[in-house]
C-alpha positions in Angstrom: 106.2 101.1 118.9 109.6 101.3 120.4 112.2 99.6 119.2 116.0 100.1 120.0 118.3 100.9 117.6 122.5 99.6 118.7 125.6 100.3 116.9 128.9 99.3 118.5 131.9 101.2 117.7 135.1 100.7 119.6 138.2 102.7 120.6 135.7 105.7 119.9 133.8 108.3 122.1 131.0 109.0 119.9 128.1 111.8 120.5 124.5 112.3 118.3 123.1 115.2 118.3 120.2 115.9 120.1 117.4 115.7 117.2 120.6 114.6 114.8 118.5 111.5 112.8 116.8 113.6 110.1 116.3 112.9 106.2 118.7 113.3 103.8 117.2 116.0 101.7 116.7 119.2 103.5 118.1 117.9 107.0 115.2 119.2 108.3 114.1 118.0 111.6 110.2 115.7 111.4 110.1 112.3 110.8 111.7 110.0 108.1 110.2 107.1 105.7 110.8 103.3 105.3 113.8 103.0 102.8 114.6 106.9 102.7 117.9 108.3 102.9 118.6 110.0 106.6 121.4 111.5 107.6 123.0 111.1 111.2 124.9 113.9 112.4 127.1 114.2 115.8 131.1 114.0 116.3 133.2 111.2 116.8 130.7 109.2 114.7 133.7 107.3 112.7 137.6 107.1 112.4 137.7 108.2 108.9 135.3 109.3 105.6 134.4 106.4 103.8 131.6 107.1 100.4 130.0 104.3 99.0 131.6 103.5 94.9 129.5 100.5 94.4 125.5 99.4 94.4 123.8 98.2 96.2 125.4 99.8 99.0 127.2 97.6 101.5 124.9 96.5 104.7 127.8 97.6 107.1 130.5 99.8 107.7 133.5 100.0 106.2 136.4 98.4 108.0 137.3 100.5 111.8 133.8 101.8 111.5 130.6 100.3 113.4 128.2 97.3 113.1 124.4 98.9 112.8 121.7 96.4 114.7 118.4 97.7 112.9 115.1 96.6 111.7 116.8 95.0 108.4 119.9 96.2 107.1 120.7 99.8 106.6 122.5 101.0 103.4 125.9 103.2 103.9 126.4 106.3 101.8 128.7 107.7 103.7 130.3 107.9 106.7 132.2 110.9 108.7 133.2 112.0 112.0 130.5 114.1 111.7 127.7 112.9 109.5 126.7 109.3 108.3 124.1 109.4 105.1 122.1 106.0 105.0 119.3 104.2 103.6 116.7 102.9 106.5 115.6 99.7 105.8 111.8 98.5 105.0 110.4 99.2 108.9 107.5 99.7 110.1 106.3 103.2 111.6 107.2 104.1 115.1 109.4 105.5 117.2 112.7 104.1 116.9 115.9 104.6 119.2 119.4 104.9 118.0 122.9 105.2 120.0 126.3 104.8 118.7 128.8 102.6 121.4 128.3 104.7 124.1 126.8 107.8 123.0 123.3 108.9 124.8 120.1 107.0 123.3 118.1 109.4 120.2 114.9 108.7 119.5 113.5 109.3 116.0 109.9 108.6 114.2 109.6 106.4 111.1 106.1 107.6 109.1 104.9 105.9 106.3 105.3 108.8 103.9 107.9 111.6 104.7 108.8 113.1 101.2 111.5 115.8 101.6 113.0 117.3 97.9 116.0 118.0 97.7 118.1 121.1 97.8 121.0 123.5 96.5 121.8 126.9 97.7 119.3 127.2 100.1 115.5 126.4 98.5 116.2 125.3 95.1 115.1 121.7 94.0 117.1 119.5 92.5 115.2 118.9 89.4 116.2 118.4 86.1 114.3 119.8 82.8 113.0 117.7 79.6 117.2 117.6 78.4 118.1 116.3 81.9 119.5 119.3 82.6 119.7 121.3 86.0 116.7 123.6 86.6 118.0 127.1 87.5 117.4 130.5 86.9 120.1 130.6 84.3 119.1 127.3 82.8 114.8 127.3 83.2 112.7 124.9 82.3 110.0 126.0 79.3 106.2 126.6 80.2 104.2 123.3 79.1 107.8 121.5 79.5 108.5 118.0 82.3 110.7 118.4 84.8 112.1 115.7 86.9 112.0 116.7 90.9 114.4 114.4 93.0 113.2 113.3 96.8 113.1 111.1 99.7 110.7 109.4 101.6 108.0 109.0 99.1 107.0 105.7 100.9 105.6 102.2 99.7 106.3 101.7 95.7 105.3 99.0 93.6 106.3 96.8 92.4 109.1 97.2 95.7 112.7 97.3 95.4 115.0 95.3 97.3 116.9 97.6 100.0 120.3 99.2 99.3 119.5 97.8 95.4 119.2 100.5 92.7 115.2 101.0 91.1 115.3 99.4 88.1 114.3 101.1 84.4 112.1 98.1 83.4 109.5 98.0 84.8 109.3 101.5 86.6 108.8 101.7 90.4 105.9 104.0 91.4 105.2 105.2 94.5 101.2 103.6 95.6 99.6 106.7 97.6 98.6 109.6 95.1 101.3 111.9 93.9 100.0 115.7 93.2 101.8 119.2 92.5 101.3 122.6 93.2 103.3 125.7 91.7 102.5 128.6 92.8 99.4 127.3 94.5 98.0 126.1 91.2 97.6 122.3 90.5 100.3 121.0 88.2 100.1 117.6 86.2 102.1 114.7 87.7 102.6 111.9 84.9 104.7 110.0 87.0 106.0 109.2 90.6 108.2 106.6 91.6 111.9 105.8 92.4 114.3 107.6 90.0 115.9 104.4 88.3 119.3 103.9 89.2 119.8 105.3 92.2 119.1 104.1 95.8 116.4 105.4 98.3 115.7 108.7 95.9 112.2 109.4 94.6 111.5 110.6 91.0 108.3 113.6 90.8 107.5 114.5 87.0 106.2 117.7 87.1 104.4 119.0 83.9 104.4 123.1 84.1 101.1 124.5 83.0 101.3 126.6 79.5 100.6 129.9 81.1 103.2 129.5 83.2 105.1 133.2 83.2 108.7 133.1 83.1 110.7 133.5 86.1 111.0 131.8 89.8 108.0 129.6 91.0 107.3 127.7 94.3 106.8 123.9 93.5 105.3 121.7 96.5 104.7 117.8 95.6 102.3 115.9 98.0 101.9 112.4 98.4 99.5 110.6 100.3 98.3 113.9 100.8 101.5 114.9 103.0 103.3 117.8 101.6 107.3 118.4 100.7 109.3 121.2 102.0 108.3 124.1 99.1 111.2 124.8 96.5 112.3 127.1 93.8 111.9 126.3 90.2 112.7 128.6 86.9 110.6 128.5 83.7 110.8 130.5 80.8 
């Protein structure tokens, strides 16, 4: 499926990166999920910086910024002249094209699960331990202890939540494809997967770490649907 993608922005000579649609975790290039977050990255994308103070987020630029034309209405993080973060609306898989006013066309891919974790200085998740808590190597998490991995792109959840709305605490949004977890190469319990309440377009892995679990750095991969995340550093103790 094809399906254009327009955004208007006048008074502005705006350029996308070849390849520059890519998810919001890792900015990896591959393709992104209904309802993730995805950042857009090029120059002359907007007049000014504009971050989002208030959910859900607003379905259209701030004021001297564009209009987006998409499947449903996007959600704005942010917006730079270099870099727009958004949440993709509820769409279908396919390949999708985006300019902005007269920019060349992109063409990006929309799968049905694209889980990406995300990141700090370089490879690290962003996860938090039992005390909520960052996980670090100054900070680990104990053997047999939860910790909570935050991503994007862990695809359908029920029950769904509205886009650009936070994930509500009651009742808990998990995601519907099978959520498992390696560390180290060795399966890991997964209590939970879902959307992390309170927050828009970000995915919530619970990650139990195995009692024999020596201390020091790990490699933590989550699957879901039986597609795998980018590989991140953990710390246990």
């Amino acid at each position: 499926m094809d399906v254009p993608v327009a955004i208007v922005m006048p008074g502005l000579f705006p350029f996308i990166e070849p390849g520059g649609v890519v998810n919001g975790a890792t900015f990896a290039p591959g393709p992104v999920a209904p309802a993730s977050i995805v950042s857009i990255f090029g120059m002359d994308l907007a007049p000014a910086v504009y971050i989002a103070s208030s959910i859900p987020l607003d379905d259209s630029p701030p004021t001297g910024a564009p209009s987006m034309c998409y499947v449903g209405d996007a959600g704005f993080f942010y917006q730079s002249p270099n870099q727009w973060n958004i949440q993709i609306p509820t769409m279908p898989p396919g390949t999708y094209q985006l300019s902005i006013g007269s920019s060349p066309i992109v063409s990006f891919t929309v799968a049905a699960i694209a889980p990406y974790i995300f990141v700090w200085d370089g490879s690290r998740a962003i996860a938090q331990n039992q005390d909520y808590s960052l996980n670090q190597p100054s900070n680990p998490a104990a053997a047999g202890s939860a910790i909570m991995v935050y991503l994007t792109g862990q695809g359908a959840v029920n029950p769904p939540v509205q886009d650009r709305f936070a994930a509500p605490l009651q009742p808990l949004s998990r995601v519907t494809a099978t959520a498992t977890a390696t560390i180290d190469g060795q399966p890991a319990n997964v209590p939970f997967a879902g959307l992390a309440p309170g927050l828009v377009g970000v995915g919530q892995v619970n990650v139990v770490l195995p009692e024999t679990l020596p201390p020091g750095e790990h490699q933590l991969v989550i699957a879901i649907g039986g597609v795998n995340t980018n590989q991140v550093e953990i710390s246990s103790k």
